[in-house]
C-alpha positions as CSV (number, residue, x, y, z in Angstrom):
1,X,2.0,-27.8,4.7
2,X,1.3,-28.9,8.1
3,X,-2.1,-30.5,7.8
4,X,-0.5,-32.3,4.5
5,X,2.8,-34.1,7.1
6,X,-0.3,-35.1,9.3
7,X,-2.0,-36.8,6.9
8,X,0.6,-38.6,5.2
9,X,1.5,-39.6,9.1
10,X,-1.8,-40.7,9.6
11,X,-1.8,-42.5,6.4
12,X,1.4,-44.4,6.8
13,X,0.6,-45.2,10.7
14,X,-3.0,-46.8,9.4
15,X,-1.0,-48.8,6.2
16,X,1.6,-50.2,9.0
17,X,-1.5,-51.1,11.2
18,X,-2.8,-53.0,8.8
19,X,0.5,-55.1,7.6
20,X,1.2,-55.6,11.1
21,X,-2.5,-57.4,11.5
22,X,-1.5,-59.3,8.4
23,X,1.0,-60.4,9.7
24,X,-0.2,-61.6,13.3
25,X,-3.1,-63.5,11.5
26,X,-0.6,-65.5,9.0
27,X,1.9,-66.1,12.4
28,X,-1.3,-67.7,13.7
29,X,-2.2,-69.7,11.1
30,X,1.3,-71.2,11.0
31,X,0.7,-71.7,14.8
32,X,-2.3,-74.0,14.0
33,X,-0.9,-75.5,11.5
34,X,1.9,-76.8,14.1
35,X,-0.4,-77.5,16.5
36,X,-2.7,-79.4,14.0
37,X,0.8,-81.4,13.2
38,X,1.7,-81.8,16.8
39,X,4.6,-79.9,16.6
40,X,5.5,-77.2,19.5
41,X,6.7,-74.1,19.4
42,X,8.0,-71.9,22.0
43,X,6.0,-68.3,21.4
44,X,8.3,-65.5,21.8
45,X,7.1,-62.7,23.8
46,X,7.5,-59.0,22.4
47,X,10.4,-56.9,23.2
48,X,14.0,-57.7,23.6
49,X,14.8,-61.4,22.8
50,X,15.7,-63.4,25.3
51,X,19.2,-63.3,26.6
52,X,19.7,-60.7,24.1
53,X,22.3,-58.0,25.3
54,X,24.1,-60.3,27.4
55,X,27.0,-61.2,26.7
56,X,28.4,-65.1,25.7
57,X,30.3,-66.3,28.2
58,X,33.6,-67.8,27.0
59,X,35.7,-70.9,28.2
60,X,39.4,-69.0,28.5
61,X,41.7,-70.1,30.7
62,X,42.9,-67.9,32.8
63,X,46.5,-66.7,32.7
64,X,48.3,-66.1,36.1
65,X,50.7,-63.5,35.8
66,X,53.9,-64.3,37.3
67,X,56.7,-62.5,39.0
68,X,60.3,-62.5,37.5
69,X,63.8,-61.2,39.0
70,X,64.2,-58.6,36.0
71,X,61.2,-56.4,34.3
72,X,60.6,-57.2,30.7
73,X,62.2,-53.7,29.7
74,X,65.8,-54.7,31.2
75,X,65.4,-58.3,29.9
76,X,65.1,-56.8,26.8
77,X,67.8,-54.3,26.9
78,X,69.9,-57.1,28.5
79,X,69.5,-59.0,25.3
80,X,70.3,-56.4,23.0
81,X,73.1,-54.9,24.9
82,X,74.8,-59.0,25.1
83,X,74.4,-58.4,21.1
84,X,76.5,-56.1,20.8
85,X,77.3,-53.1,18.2
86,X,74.9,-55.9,15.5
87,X,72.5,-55.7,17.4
88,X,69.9,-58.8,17.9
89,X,67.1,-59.2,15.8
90,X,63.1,-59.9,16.7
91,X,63.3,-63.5,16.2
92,X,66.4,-63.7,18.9
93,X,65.1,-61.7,21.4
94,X,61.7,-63.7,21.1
95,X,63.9,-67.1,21.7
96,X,65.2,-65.5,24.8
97,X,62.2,-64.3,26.1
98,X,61.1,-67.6,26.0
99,X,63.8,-69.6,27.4
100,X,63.2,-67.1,29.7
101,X,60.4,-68.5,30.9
102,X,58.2,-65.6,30.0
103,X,54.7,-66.4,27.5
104,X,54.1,-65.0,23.9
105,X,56.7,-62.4,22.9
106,X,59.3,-59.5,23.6
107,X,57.1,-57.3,20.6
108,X,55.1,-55.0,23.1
109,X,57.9,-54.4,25.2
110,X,60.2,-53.6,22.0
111,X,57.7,-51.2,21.1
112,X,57.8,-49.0,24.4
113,X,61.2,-49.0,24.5
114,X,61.5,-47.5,20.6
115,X,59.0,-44.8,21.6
116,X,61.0,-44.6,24.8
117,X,63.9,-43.7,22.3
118,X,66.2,-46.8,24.7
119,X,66.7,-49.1,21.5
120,X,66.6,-48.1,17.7
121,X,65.3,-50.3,15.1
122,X,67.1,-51.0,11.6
123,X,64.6,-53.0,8.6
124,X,66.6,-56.1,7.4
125,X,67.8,-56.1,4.2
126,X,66.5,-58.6,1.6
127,X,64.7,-60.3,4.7
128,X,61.8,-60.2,7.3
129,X,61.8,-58.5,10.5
130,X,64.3,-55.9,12.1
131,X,67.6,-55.7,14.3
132,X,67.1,-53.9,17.2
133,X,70.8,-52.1,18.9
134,X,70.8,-50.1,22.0
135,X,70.4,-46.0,21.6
């Protein structure tokens, strides 16, 4: 059983030999055929590709962060507290936030404060998005 893995091994390993010198004669023919047409080409060597495994490097621009007199989490609560017992829903709290001065939206800091149980969130009816009421 042995001696039969070995010389399928052997077999395959001489068959892959021979594509692979196929192959490296037609990638020279091709290579005189450019040459014969004046075209260049840059040869690759073997191995990793060049520039391969580095990573792209993107044009962001960078965002500062800033300082502000209260934390997002009391902005928040701020907000929904000045609601009242309605309650204030995403899309007022993200106008706030904004006028606020404060980029993007309240979202990830309404989100620790529900699994901080500080605010409780109620589904709209008939509409998108939620009302959010102190807990």
């Amino acid at each position: 059983m042995a001696k039969q893995l070995i010389n399928e091994l052997q077999s395959l390993v001489s068959k892959l030999q021979t594509e692979r010198q196929s192959h490296l004669d037609a990638v020279a023919a091709i290579d005189a055929t450019f040459q014969a047409l004046g075209i260049s080409v840059e040869t690759q060597k073997r191995g990793r590709r060049s520039g391969s495994g580095k990573k792209a490097k993107v044009a962001t621009k960078s965002i500062k962060r800033r300082k502000f007199k209260k934390t997002a989490n009391e902005l928040v609560l701020e907000i929904i507290r000045k609601a009242g017992a309605k309650g204030a829903t995403g899309a007022q709290i993200t106008k706030a936030w904004q006028a606020a001065g404060r980029p993007s939206d309240a979202y990830n800091t309404l989100s620790v404060l529900l699994k901080a149980k500080k605010i409780k969130r109620q589904q709209s009816e008939g509409k998108r998005g939620s009302t959010y009421t102190a807990a």
